[in-house]
Biopython code that builds the backbone (N, CA, C, O; Angstrom):
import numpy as np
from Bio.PDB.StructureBuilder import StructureBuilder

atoms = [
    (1, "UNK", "N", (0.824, -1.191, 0.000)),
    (1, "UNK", "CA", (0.000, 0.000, 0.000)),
    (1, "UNK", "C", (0.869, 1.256, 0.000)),
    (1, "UNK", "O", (0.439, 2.310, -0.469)),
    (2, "UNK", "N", (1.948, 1.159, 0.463)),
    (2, "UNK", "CA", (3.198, 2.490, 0.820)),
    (2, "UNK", "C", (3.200, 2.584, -0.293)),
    (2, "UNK", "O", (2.510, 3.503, -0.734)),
    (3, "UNK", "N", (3.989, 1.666, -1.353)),
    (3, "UNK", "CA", (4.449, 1.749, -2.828)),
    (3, "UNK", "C", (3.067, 2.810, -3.877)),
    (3, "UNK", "O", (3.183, 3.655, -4.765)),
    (4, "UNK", "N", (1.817, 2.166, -3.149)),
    (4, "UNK", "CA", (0.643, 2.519, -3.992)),
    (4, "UNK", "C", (0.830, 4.416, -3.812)),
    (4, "UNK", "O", (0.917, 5.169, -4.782)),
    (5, "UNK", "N", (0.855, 4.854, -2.396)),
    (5, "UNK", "CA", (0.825, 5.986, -2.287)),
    (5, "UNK", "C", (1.829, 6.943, -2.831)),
    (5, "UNK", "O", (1.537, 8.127, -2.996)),
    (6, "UNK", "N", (3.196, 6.383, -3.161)),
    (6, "UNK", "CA", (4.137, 6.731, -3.097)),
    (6, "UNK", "C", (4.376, 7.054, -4.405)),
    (6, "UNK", "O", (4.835, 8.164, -4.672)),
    (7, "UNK", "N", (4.086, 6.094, -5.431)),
    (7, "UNK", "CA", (3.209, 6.121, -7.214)),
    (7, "UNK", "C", (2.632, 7.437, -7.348)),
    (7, "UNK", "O", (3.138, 8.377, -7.961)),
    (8, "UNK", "N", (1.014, 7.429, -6.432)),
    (8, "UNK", "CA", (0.436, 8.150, -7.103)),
    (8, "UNK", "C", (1.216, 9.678, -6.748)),
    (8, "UNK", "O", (1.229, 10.521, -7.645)),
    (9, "UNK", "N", (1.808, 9.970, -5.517)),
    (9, "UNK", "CA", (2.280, 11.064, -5.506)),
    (9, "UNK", "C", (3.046, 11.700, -6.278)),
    (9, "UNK", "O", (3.005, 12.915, -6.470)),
    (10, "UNK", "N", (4.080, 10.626, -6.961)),
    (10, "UNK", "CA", (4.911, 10.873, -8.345)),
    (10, "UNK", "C", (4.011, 11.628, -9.438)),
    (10, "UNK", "O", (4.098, 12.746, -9.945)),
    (11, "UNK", "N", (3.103, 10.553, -9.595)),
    (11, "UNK", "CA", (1.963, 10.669, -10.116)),
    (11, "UNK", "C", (1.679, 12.029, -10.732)),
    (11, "UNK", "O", (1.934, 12.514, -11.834)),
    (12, "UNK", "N", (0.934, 12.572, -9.418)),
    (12, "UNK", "CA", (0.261, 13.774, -9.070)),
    (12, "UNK", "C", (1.626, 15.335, -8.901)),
    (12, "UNK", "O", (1.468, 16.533, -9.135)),
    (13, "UNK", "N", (2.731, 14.644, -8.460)),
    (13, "UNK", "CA", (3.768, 15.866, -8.870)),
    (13, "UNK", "C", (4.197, 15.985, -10.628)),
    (13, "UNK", "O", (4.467, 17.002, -11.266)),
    (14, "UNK", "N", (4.156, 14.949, -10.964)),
    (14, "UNK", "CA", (4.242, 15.334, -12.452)),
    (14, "UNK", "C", (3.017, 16.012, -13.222)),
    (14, "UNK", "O", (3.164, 16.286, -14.413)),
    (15, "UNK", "N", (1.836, 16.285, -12.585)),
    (15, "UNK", "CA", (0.906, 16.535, -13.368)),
    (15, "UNK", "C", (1.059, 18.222, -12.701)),
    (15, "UNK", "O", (0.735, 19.200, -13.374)),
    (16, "UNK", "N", (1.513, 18.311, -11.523)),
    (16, "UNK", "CA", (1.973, 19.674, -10.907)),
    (16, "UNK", "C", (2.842, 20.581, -12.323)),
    (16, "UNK", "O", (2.581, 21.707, -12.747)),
    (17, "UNK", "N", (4.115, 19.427, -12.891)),
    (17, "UNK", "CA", (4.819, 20.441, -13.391)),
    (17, "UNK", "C", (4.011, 20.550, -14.594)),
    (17, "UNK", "O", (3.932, 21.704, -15.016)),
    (18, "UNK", "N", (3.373, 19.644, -15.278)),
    (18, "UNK", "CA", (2.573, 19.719, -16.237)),
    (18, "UNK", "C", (2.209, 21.085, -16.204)),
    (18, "UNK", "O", (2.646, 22.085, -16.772)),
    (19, "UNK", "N", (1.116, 20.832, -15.234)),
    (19, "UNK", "CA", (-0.190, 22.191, -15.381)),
    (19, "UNK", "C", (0.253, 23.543, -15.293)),
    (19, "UNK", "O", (-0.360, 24.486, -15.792)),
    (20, "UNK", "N", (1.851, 23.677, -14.339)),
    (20, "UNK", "CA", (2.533, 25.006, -14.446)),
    (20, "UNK", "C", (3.433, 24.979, -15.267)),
    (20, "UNK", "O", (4.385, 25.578, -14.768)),
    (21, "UNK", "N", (3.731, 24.538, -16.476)),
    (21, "UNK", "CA", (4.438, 24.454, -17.853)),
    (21, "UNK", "C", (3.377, 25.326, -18.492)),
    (21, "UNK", "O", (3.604, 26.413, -19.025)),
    (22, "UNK", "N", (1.934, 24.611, -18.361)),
    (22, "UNK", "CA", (0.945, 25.050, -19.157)),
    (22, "UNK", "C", (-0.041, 26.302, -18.563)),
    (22, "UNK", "O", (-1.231, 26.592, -18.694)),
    (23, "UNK", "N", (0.972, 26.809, -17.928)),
    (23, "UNK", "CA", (0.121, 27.815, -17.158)),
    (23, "UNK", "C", (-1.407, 27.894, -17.134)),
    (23, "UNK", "O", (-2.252, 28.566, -17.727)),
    (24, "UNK", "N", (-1.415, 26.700, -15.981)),
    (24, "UNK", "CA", (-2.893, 26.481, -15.924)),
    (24, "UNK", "C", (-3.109, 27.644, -14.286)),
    (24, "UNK", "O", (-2.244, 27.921, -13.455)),
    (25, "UNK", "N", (-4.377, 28.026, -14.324)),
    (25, "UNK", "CA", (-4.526, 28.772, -12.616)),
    (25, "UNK", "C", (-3.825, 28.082, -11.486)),
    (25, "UNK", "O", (-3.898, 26.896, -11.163)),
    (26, "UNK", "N", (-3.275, 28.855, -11.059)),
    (26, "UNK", "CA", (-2.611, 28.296, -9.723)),
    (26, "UNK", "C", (-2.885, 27.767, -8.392)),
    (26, "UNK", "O", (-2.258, 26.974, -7.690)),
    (27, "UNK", "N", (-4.089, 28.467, -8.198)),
    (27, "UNK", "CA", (-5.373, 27.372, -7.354)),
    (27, "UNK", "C", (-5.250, 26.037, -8.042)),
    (27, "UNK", "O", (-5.302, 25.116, -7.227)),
    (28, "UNK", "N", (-5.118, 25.691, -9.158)),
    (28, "UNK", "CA", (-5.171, 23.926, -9.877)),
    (28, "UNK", "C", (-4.013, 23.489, -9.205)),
    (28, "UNK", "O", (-4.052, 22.498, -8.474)),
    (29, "UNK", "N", (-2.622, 24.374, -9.453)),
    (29, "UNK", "CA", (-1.507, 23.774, -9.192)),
    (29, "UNK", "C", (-1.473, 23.194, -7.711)),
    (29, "UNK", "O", (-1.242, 22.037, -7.361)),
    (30, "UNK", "N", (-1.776, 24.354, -6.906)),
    (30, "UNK", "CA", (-1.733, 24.202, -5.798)),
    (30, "UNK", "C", (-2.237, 23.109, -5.205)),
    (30, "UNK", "O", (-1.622, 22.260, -4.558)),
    (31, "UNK", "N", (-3.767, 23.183, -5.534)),
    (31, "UNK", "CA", (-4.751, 21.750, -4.403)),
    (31, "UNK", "C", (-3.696, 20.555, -5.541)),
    (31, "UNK", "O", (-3.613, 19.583, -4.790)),
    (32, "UNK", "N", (-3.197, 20.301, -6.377)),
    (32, "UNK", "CA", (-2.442, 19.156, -7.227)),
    (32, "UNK", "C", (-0.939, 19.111, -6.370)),
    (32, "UNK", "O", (-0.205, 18.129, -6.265)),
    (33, "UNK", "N", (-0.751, 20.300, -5.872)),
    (33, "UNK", "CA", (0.878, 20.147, -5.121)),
    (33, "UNK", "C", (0.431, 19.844, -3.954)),
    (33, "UNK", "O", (0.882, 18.729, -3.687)),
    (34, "UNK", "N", (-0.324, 20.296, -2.959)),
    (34, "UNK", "CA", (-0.952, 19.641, -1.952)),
    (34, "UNK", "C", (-1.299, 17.809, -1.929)),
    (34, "UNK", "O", (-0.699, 17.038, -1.180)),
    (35, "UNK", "N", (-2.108, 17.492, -2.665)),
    (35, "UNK", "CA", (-2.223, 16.100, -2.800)),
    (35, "UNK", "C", (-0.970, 15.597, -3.223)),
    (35, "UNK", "O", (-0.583, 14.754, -2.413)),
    (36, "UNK", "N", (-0.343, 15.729, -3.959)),
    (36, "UNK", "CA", (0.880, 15.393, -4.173)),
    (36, "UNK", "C", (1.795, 15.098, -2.841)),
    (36, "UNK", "O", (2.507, 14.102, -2.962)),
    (37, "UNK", "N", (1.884, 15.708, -1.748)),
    (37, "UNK", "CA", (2.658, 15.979, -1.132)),
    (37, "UNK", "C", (1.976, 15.179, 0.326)),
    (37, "UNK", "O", (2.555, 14.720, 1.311)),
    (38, "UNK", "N", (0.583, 15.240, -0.009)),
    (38, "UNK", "CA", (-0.277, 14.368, 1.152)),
    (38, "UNK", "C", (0.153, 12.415, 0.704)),
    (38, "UNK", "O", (0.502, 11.572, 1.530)),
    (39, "UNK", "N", (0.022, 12.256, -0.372)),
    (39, "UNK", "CA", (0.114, 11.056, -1.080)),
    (39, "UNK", "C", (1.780, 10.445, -0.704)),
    (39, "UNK", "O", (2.069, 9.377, -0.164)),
    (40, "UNK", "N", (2.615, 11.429, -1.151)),
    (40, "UNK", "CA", (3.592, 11.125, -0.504)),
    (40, "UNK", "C", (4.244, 10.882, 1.003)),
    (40, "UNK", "O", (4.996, 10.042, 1.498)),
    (41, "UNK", "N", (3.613, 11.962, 1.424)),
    (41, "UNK", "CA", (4.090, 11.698, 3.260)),
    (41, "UNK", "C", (3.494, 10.814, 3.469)),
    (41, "UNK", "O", (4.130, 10.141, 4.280)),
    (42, "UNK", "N", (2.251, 10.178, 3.135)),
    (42, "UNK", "CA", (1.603, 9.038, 3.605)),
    (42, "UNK", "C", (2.200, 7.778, 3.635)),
    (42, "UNK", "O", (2.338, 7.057, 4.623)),
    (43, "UNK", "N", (2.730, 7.446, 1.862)),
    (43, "UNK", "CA", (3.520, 6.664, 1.698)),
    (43, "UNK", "C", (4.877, 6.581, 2.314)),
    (43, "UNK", "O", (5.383, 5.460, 2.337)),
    (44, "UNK", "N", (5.313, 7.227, 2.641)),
    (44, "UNK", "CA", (6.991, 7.130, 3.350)),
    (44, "UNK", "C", (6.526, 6.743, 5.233)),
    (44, "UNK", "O", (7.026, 5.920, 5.999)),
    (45, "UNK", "N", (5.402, 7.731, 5.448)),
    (45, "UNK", "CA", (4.623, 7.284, 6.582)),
    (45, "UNK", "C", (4.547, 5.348, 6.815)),
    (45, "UNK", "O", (5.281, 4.701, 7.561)),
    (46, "UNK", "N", (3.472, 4.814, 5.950)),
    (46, "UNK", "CA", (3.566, 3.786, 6.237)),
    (46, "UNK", "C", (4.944, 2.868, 5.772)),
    (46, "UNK", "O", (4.880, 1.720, 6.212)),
    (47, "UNK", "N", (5.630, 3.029, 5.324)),
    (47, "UNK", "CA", (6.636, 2.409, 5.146)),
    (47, "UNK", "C", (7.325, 1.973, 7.226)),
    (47, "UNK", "O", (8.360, 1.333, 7.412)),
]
sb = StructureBuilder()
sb.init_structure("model")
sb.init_model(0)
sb.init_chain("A")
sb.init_seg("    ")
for serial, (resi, resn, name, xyz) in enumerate(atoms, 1):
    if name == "N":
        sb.init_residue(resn, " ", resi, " ")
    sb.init_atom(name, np.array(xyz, "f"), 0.0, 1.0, " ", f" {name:<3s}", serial, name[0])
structure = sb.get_structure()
């Protein structure tokens, strides 16, 4: 399950640099860098 969280956070930070490449609103980036960063501590958490 660590591995699972730990994925999607990759996941979800690559879609971070995505959307600010593509200068999407920064409210998007943000709640996307947030989850990103929740997904990850989780995963290193349960490890």
């Amino acid at each position: 399950m660590a591995t699972l969280f730990i994925v999607l956070g990759l996941f979800f930070a690559g879609g971070v640099w995505s959307f600010w490449k593509q200068k999407l609103p920064k409210g998007v980036v943000l709640v996307l860098g947030i989850a990103s960063a929740m997904c990850l501590a989780t995963g290193v958490m349960r490890l």
